[in-house]
FIKOL-564308 format. One line per field, with one value per residue (C-alpha): residue number from 1; residue in one letter; x, y, z. Coordinates in Angstrom, 2 decimals, always signed. Layout:
FIKOL-564308
i = (NUM|...)
aa = (A|...)
px = (X|...)
py = (Y|...)
pz = (Z|...)
This chain:
FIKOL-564308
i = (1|2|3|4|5|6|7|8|9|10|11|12|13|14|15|16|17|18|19|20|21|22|23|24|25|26|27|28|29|30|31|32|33|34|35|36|37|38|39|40|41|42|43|44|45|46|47|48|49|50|51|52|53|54|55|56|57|58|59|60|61|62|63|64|65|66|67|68|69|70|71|72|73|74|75|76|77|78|79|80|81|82|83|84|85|86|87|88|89|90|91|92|93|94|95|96|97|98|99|100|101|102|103|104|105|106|107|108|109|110|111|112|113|114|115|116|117|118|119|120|121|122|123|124|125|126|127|128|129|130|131|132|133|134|135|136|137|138|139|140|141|142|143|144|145|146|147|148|149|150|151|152|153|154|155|156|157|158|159|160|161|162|163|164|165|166|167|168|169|170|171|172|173|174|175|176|177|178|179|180|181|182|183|184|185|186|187|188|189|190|191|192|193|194|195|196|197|198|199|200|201|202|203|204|205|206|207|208|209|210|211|212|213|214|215|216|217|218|219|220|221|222|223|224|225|226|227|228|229|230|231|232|233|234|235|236|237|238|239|240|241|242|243|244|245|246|247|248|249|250|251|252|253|254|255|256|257|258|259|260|261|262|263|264|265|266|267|268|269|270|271|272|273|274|275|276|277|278|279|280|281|282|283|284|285|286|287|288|289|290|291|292|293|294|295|296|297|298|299|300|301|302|303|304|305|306|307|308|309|310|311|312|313|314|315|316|317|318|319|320|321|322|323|324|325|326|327|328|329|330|331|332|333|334|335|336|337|338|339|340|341|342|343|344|345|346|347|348|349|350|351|352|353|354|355|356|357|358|359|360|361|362|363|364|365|366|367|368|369|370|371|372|373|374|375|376|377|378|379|380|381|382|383|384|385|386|387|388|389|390|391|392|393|394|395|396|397|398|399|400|401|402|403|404|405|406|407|408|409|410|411|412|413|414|415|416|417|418|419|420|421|422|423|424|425|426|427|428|429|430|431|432|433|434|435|436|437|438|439|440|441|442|443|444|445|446|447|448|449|450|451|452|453|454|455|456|457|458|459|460|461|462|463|464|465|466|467|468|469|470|471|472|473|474)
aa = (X|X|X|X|X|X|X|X|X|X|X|X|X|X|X|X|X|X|X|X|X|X|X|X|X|X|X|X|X|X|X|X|X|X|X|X|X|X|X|X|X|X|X|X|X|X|X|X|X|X|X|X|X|X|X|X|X|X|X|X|X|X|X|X|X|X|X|X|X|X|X|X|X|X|X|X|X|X|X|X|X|X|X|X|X|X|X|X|X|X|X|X|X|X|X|X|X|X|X|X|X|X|X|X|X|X|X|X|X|X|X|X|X|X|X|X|X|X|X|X|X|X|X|X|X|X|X|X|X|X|X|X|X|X|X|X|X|X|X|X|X|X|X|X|X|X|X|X|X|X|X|X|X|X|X|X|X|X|X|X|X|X|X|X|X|X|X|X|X|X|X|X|X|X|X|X|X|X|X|X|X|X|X|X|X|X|X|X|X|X|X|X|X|X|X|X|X|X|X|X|X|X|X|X|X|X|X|X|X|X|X|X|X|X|X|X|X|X|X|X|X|X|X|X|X|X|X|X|X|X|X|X|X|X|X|X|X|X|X|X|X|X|X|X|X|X|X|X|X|X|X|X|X|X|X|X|X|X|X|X|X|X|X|X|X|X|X|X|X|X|X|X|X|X|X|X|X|X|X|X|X|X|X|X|X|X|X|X|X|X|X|X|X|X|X|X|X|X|X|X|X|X|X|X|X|X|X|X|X|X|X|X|X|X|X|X|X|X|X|X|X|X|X|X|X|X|X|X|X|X|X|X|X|X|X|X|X|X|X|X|X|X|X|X|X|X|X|X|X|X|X|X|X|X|X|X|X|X|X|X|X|X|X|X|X|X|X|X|X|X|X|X|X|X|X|X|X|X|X|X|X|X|X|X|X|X|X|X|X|X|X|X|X|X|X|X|X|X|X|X|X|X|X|X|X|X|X|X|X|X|X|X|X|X|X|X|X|X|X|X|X|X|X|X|X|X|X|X|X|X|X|X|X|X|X|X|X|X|X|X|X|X|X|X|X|X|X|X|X|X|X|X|X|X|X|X|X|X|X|X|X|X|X|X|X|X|X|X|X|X|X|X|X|X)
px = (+109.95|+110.99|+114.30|+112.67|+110.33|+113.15|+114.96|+112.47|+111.85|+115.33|+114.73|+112.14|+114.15|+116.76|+114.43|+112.51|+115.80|+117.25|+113.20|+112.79|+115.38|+113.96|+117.47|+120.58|+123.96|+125.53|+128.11|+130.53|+129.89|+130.58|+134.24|+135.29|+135.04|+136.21|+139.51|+139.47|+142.40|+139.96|+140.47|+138.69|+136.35|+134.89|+134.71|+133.34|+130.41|+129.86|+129.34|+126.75|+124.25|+124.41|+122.54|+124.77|+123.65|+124.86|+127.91|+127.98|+127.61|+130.67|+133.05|+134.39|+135.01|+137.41|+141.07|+142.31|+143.77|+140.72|+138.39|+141.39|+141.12|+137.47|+137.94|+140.21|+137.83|+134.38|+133.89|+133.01|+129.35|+129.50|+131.65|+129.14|+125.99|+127.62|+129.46|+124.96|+124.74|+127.77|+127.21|+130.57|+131.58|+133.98|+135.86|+136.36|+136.59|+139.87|+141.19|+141.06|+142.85|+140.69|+140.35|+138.92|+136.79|+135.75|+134.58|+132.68|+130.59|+130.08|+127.96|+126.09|+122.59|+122.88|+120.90|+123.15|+126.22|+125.32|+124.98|+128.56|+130.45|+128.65|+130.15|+133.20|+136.37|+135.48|+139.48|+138.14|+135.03|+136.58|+139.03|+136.90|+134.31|+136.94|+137.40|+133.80|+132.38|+129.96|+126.90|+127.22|+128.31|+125.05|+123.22|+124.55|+124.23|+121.37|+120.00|+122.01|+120.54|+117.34|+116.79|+117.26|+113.20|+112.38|+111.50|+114.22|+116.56|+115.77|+115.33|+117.11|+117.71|+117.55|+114.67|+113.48|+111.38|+109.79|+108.17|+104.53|+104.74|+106.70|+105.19|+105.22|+108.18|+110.28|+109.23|+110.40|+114.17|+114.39|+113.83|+115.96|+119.05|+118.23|+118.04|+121.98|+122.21|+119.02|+117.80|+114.46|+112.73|+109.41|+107.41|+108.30|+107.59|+105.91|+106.48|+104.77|+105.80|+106.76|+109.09|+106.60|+105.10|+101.93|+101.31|+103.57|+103.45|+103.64|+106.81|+104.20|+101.67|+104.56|+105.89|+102.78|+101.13|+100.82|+103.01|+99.56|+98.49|+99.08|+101.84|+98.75|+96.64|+98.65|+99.65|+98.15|+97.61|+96.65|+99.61|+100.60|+103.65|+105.13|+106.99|+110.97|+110.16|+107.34|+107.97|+108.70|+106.67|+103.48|+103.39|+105.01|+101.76|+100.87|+104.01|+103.21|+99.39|+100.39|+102.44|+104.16|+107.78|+108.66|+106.51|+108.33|+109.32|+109.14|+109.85|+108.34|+107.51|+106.07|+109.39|+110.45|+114.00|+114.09|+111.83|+111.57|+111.15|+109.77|+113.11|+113.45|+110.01|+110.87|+114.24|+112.24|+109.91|+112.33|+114.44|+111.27|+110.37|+113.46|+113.99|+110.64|+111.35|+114.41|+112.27|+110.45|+112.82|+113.66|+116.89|+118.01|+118.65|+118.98|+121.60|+123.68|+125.61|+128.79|+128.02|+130.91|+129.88|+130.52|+128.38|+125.75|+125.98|+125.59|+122.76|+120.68|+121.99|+119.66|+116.72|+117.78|+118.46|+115.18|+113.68|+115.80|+114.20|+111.01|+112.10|+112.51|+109.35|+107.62|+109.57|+109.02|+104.97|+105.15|+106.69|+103.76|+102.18|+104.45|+101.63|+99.36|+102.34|+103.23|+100.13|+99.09|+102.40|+100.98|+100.19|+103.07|+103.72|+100.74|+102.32|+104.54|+101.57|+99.40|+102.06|+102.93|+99.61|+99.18|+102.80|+101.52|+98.32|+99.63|+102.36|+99.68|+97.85|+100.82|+101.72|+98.15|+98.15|+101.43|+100.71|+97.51|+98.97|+101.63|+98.44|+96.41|+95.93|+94.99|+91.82|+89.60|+86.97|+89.96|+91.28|+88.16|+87.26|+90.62|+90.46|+87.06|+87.84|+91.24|+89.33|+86.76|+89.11|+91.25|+87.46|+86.54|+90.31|+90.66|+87.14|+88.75|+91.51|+90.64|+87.87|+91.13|+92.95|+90.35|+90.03|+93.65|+94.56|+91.54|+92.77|+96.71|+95.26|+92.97|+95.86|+99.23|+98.19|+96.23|+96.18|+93.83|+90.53|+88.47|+90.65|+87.80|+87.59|+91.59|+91.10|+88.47|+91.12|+93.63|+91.13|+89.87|+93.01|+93.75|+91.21|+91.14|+95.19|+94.46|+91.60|+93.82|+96.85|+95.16|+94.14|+97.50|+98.97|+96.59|+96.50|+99.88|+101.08|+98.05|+99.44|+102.96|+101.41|+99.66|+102.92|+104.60|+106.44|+107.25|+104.61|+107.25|+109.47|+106.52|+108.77|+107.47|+109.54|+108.25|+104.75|+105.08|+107.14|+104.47|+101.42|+103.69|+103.07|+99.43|+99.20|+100.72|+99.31|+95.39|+96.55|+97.72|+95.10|+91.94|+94.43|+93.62|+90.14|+88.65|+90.96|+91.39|+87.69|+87.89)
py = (-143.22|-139.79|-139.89|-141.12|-138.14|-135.81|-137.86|-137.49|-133.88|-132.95|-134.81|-132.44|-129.57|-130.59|-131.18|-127.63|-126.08|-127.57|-127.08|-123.68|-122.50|-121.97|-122.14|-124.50|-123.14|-124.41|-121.72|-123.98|-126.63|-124.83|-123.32|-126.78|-128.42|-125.86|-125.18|-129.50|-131.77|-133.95|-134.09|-131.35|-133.93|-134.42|-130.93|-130.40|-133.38|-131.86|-127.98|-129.30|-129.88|-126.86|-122.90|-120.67|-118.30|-120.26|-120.62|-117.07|-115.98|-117.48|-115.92|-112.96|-115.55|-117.44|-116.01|-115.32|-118.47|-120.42|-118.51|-118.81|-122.73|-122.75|-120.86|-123.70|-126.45|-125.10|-124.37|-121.15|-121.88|-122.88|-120.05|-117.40|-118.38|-117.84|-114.23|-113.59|-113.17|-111.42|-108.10|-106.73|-108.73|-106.07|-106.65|-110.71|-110.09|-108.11|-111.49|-113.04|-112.41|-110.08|-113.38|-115.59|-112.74|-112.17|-116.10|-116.04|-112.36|-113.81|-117.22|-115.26|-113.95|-110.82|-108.46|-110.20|-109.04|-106.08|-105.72|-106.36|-104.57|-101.69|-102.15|-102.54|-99.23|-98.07|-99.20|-102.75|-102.86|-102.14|-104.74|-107.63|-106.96|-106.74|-110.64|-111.45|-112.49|-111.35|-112.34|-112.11|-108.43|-107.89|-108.86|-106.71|-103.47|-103.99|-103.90|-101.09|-99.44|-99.05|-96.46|-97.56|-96.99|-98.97|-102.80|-103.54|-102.46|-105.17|-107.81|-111.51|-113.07|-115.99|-117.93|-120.83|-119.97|-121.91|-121.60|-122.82|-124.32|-127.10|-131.09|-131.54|-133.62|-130.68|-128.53|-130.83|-131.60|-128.07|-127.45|-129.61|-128.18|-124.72|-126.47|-126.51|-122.91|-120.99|-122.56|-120.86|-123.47|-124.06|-121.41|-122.18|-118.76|-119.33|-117.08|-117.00|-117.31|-113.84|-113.97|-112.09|-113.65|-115.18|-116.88|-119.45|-123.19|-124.79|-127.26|-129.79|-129.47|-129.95|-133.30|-134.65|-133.78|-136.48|-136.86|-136.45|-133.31|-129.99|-127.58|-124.78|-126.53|-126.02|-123.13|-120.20|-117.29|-114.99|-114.74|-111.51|-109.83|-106.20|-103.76|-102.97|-98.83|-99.19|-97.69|-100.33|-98.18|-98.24|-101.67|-102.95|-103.71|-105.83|-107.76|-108.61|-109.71|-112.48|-114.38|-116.01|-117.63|-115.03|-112.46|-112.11|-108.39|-106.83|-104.97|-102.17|-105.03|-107.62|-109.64|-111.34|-109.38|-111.35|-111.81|-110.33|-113.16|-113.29|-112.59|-109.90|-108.77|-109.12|-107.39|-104.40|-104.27|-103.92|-100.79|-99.26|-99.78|-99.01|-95.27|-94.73|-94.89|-93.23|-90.26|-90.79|-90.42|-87.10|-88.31|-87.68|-91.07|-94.70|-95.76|-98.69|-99.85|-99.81|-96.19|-93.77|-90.68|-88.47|-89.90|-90.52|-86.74|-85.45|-87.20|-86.27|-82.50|-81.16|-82.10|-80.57|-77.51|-77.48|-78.47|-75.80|-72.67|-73.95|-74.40|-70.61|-70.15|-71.91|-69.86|-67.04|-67.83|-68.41|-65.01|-63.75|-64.76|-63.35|-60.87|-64.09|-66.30|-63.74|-63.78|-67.61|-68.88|-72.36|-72.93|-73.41|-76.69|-78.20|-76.82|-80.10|-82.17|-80.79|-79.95|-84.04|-85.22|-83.11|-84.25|-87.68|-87.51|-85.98|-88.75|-91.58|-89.90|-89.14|-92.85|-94.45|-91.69|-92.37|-96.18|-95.87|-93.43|-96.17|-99.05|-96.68|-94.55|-91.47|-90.00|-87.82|-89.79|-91.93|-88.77|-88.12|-91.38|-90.72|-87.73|-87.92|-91.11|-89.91|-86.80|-89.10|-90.71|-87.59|-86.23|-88.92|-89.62|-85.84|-85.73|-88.61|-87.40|-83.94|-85.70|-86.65|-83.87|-81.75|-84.39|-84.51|-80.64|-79.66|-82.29|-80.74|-76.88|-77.40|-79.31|-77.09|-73.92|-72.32|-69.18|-69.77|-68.39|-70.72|-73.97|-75.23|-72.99|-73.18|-77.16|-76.22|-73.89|-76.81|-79.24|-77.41|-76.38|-80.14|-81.32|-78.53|-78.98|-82.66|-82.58|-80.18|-82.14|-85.49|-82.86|-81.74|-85.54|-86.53|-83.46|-82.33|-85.96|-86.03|-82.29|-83.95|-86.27|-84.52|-82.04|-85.46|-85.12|-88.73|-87.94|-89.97|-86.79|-85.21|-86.85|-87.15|-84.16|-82.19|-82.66|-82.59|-79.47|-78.03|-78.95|-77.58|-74.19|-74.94|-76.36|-73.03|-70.74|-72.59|-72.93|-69.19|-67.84|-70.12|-68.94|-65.31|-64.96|-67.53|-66.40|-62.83|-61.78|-63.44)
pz = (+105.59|+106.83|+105.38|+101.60|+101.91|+101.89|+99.08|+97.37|+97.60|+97.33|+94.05|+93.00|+93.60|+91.87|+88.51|+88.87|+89.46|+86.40|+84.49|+86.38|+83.23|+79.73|+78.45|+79.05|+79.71|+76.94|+77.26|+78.97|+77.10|+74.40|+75.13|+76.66|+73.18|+71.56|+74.00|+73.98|+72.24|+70.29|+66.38|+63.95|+63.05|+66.64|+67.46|+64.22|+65.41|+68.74|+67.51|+65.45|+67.93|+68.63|+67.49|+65.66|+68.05|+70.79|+69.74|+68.32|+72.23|+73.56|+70.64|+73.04|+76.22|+73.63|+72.55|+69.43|+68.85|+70.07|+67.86|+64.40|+65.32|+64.95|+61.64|+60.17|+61.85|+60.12|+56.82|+55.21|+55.56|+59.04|+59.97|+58.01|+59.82|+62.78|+62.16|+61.58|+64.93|+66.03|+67.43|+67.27|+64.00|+62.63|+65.73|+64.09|+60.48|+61.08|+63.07|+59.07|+56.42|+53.33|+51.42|+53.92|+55.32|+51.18|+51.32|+54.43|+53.62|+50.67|+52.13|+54.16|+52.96|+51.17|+53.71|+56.40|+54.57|+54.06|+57.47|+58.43|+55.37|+56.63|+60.25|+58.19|+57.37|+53.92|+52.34|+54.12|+52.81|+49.56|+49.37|+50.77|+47.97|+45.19|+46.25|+46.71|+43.65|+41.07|+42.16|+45.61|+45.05|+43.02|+45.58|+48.23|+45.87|+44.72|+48.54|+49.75|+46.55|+48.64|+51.69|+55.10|+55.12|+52.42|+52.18|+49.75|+52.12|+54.62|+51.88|+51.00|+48.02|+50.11|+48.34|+46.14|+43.07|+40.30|+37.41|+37.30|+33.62|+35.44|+36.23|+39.74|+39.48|+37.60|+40.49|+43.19|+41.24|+40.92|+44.83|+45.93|+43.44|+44.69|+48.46|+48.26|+47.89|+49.05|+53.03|+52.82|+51.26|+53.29|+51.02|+47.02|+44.63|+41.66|+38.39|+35.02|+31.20|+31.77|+34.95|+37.38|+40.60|+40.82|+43.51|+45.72|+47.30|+50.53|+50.60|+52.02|+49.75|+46.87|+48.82|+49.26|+45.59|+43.36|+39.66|+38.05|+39.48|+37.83|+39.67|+39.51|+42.11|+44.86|+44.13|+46.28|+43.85|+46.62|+48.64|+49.99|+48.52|+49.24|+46.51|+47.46|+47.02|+49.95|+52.96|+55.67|+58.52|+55.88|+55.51|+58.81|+60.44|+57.13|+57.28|+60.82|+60.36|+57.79|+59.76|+56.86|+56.97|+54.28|+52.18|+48.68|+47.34|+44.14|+42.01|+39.63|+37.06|+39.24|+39.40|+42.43|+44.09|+47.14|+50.19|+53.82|+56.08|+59.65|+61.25|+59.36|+60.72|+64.11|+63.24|+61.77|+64.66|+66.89|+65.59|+65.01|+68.94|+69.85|+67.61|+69.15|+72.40|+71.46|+70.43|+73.08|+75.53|+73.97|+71.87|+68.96|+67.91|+69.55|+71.84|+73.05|+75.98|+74.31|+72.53|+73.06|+75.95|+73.30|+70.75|+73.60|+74.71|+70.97|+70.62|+73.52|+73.74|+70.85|+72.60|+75.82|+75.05|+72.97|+75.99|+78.31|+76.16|+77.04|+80.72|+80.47|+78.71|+82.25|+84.50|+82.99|+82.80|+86.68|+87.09|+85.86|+88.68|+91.68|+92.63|+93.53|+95.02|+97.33|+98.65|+98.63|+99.04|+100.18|+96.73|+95.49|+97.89|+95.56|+91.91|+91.36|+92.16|+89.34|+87.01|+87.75|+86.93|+83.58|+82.65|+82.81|+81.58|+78.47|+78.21|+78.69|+75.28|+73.88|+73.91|+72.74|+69.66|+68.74|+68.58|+66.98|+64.26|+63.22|+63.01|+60.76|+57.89|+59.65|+57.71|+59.46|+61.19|+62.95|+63.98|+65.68|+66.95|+68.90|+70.21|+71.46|+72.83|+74.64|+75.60|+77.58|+79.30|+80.25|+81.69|+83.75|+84.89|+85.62|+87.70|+89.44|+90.70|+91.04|+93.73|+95.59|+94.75|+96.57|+99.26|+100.64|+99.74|+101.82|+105.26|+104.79|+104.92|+107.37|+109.42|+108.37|+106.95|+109.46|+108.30|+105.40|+106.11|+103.75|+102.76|+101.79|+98.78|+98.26|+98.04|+95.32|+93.34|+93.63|+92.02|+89.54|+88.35|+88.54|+86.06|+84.15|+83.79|+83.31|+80.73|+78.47|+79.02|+77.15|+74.40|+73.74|+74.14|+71.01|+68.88|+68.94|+67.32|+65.21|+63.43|+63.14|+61.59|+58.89|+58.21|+57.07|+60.41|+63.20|+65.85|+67.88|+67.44|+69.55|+72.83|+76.16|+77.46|+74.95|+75.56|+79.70|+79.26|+77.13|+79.77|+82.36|+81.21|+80.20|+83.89|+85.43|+83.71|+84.81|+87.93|+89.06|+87.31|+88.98|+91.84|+90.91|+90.23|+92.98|+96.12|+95.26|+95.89|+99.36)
């Protein structure tokens, strides 16, 4: 019985091990069919149960000749949905020659290829469009016609559209021809006698309608749509609160140009989050693992030495002070502390304005509403502290600096200077983004070293001079 027991949990192991994962390894799976000796047509078979994605992952564990016998294996289709989720595609384009490469850009949706012709050497580039044709060429410059900010610059023309004069029948034939070219078919567009949107249609709602009802009542003549000139920050929060497959995108005359879909959302989201931290973090601009140390060091440089002249600036405002340091040189053991706590108080603001500045139109009584609120907070956390501050400054000076007279009254310096520090800290975390804000400036450009370098004089300057006027006169 004993030995079925452990049978039995060595069983169980075995199936949480292999449940404990939320994602097979098909990586090995993947290169054994791919390096195997069966026919084109099986391997062809077997990568189809398969993600693009997952097989896009294992392209830089195969060699050359591996990866050139999967391009003869798939077709052009096949092979484009994959190169989608390359990272270092450039690095596989140049393995084919300009016409293949021309055929496989080309079956890939537009804001995807414009993605990797951009990754691409400007006389490549050149010569792989020259073979592309017509349309897909329109596409792409029509896209790269927009800003980097801009919706249209983030757009597909990746979508099914109909017009709503059609029977429900002419509606469904023509899905089902566009189906071969355009995959995005699980939200139908809709346009009128004149060509402009007005409204679209569930692909359920159009399978299940009957032959007798008109096209109009299923359509939904509400549905949210975004212009290509709109900034994407503006709208970004829009976008996300829809929760559609795809949100169509106009233009200037109502007309459909293509349509952002979720993944594109998610795409957005992400640079945004990641050139904010960037920010931030005090950088120029984002960075990458395989970023050059060069590039990396140009891009974070600026910012320093900004933030070295202010270094100075700090320095030079404790110099100020050498008169009182000489004479309460314990005081300076407890500087870090406070300058510390401002530094992160004003980050923590810092952080919350920033994030409610992207959510909302900033009009005055938001701007309020904020501060206020942040200014609360920074009160009560500053008493808090400041209650400890005084606390555990008051034990160590009673216990190593015995040759303060009162230490009672330098713990109370220390505090004050604490929440006074503190307080004005969360002020300058909300109102400094706030002013970038209304000078058309990113607040994210108001960094986290900027801002704690900033309360680090505000913090030394309170501190020395609390310093000055409470011990002095003892």
């Amino acid at each position: 019985m004993k030995e079925k027991e452990e049978k039995t949990e060595e069983t169980v192991a075995e199936v949480n091990e292999t449940t404990s994962s939320p994602k097979r390894h098909y990586d090995e799976e993947l290169i054994s069919i791919i390096k195997s000796n069966l026919s084109p047509k099986e391997i062809r078979e077997k990568l189809d149960d398969y993600h693009d994605n997952d097989i896009a992952s294992v392209f830089g564990e195969l060699t050359k000749e591996d990866r050139r016998k999967l391009y003869r294996i798939l077709s052009d289709d096949e092979i484009s949905d994959i190169f989608s989720y390359l990272d270092d595609v450039e690095d596989y384009i140049a393995e084919l020659d300009a016409e293949k490469a021309a055929d496989i850009i080309e079956n890939m949706d537009a804001d995807d290829a414009v993605d990797v012709l951009d990754e691409l050497e400007d006389d490549t580039r050149k010569e792989i469009i020259d073979l592309m044709d017509d349309e897909a060429v329109e596409d792409i410059q029509m896209i790269t016609s927009y800003d980097d900010d801009m919706v249209g610059s983030k757009m597909t023309t990746n979508f099914i559209s109909v017009p709503r004069t059609f029977t429900i029948k002419q509606a469904m034939k023509s899905v089902i021809e566009q189906a071969a070219e355009n995959d995005n078919i699980s939200t139908i567009y809709c346009t009128d006698e004149n060509g402009k949107f007005c409204g679209a249609i569930d692909l359920r709602d159009l399978v299940i309608a009957r032959s007798t009802q008109e096209l109009s009542d299923i359509i939904t003549e509400s549905y949210p749509y975004v212009y290509a000139t709109e900034s994407i920050v503006a709208c970004l929060e829009d976008l996300k609160g829809y929760s559609e497959d795809s949100i169509p995108v106009l233009d200037n005359d109502n007309k459909i140009l293509g349509v952002i879909t979720s993944s594109d959302i998610v795409e957005v989201v992400d640079e945004e989050l990641g050139e904010d931290y960037a920010k931030f973090a005090g950088l120029s601009e984002e960075e990458d693992l395989q970023e050059s140390t060069v590039m990396s060091v140009k891009k974070r440089i600026p910012w320093l030495t900004i933030l070295l002249g202010l270094g100075l600036l700090v320095s030079t405002v404790v110099g100020l002070f050498d008169g009182v340091i000489e004479k309460f040189a314990y005081l300076v053991f407890f500087q870090s502390m406070i300058l510390d706590m401002a530094g992160n108080v004003g980050t923590q603001s810092l952080a919350v304005t920033i994030r409610v500045l992207s959510q909302n139109e900033t009009d005055g009584k938001i701007a309020l509403r904020l501060f206020l609120k942040e200014l609360r907070v920074g009160v009560i956390n500053a008493l808090i502290v400041s209650v400890i501050a005084y606390a555990t400054s008051f034990i160590y000076i009673l216990l190593a600096v015995t040759s303060v007279s009162q230490p009672w009254l330098a713990a109370l310096c220390i505090a004050l200077a604490m929440f006074v520090a503190m307080v004005l800290s969360s002020c300058t975390g909300t109102l400094i983004p706030m002013a970038f804000k209304k000078l058309k400036i990113d607040p994210a450009v108001a960094s986290g070293p900027l801002i704690t370098t900033l309360n680090d004089m505000v913090a030394v300057a309170v501190y020395y001079s609390l310093a000055m006027l409470l011990l002095s006169v003892v």
